[in-house]
C-alpha positions in Angstrom: -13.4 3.5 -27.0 -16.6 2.0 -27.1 -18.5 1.7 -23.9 -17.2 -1.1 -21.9 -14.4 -2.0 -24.5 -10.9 -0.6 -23.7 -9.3 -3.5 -25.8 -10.3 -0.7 -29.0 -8.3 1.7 -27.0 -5.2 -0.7 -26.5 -5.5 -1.6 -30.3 -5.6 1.7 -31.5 -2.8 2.8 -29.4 -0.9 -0.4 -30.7 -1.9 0.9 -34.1 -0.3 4.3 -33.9 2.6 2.9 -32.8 3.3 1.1 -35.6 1.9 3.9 -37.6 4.8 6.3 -35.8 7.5 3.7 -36.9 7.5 1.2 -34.1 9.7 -1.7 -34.4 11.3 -4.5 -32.2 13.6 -2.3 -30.5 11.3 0.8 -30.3 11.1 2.0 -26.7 7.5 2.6 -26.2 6.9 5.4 -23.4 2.7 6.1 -22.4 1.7 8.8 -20.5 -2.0 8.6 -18.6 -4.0 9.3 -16.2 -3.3 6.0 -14.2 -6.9 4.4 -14.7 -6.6 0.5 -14.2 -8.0 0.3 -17.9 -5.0 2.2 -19.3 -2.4 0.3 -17.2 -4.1 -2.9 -18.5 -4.6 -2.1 -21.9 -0.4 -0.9 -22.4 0.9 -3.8 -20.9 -1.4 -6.4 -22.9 -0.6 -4.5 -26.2 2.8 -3.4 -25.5 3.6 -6.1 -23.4 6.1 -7.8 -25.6 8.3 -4.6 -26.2 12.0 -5.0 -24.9 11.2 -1.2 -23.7 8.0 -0.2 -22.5 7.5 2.1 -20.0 3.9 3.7 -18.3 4.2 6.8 -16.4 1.6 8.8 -14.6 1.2 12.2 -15.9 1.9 15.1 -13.9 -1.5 17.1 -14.3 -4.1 14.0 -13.4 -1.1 13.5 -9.9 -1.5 16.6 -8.7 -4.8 17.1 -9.0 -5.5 14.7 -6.1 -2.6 16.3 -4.6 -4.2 19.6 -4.8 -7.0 18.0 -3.3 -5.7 16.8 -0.5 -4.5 20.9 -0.1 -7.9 21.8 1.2 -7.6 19.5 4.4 -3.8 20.4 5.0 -3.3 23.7 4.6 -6.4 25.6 5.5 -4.9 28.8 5.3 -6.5 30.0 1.8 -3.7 32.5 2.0 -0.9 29.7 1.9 -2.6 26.9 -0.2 -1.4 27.9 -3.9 2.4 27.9 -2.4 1.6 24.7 -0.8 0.2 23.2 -3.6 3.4 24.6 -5.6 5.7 23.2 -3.1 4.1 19.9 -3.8 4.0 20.2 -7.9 8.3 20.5 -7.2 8.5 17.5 -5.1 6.4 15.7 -7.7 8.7 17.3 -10.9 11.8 16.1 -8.4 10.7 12.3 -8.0 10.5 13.3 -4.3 7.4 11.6 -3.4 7.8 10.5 -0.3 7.8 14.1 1.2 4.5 14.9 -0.1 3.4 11.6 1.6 5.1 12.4 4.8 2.9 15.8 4.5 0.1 14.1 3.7 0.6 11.8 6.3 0.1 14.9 9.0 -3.6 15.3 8.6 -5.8 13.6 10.3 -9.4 12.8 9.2 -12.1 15.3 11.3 -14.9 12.9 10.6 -17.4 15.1 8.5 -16.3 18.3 8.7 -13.1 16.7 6.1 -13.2 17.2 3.1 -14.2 14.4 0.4 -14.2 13.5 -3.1 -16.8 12.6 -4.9 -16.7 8.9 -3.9 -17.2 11.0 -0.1 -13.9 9.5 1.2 -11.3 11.8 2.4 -9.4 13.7 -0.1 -6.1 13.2 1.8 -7.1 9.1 2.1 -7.2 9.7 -2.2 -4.2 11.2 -2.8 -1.9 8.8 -0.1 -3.7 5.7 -1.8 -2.9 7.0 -5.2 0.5 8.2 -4.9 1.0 4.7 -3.1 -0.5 2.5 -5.8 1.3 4.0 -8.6 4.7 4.6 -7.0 6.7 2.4 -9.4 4.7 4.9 -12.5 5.5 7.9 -10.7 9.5 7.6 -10.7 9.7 10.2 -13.6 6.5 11.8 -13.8 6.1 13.4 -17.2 4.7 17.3 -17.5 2.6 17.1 -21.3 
């Protein structure tokens, strides 16, 4: 899309619908990254559709969980099977036991670790898995 256009982005993804064969009764399933754009952008163009489902996708979700892995587990030796404990949850639809793991840390002022917005990567992932918890029923793995 065009800087500061997304509306080219909703239309062309509007397009390839219909280009795929959409019709009246077509469910229409979108996968993304969760940015408010997106969200916006399916429900103005696909709005209308008796079926029309947005999802989060799996890789963009656990990378803020995966994150959040560096203030919870700081055993390097025990991250990766943390961080794999967390991807099953996620595949499962279980996401309020990530939270409720999440939900252990507790922020250490500046010794925790941030994103690059410098807020706490645990703070991220909670807020995000929060926000999107109606899109993240059935996250899909692309």
């Amino acid at each position: 899309a065009p800087l500061n256009h997304p509306e080219v982005t909703g239309q062309d993804m509007y397009i390839a619908a219909l280009e795929a064969g959409m019709g009246d009764n077509t469910h229409v399933h979108c996968t993304c990254d969760m940015a408010q754009w997106q969200a916006l952008q399916f429900d103005e163009q696909f709005g209308a559709q008796p079926k029309a489902t947005l999802c989060a996708d799996f890789y963009h979700t656990l990378e803020y969980v995966a994150a959040a892995a560096r203030a919870i587990e700081t055993d390097t030796n025990k991250t990766q099977a943390w961080i794999a404990m967390q991807a099953r949850r996620l595949k499962e639809g279980d996401r309020g036991a990530i939270l409720g793991d999440l939900r252990t840390h507790r922020c250490t002022g500046r010794a925790c670790p941030k994103n690059d917005r410098q807020e706490c990567v645990v703070t991220a992932a909670i807020r995000y898995l929060t926000r999107h918890r109606l899109r993240l029923r059935r996250v899909v793995v692309a």
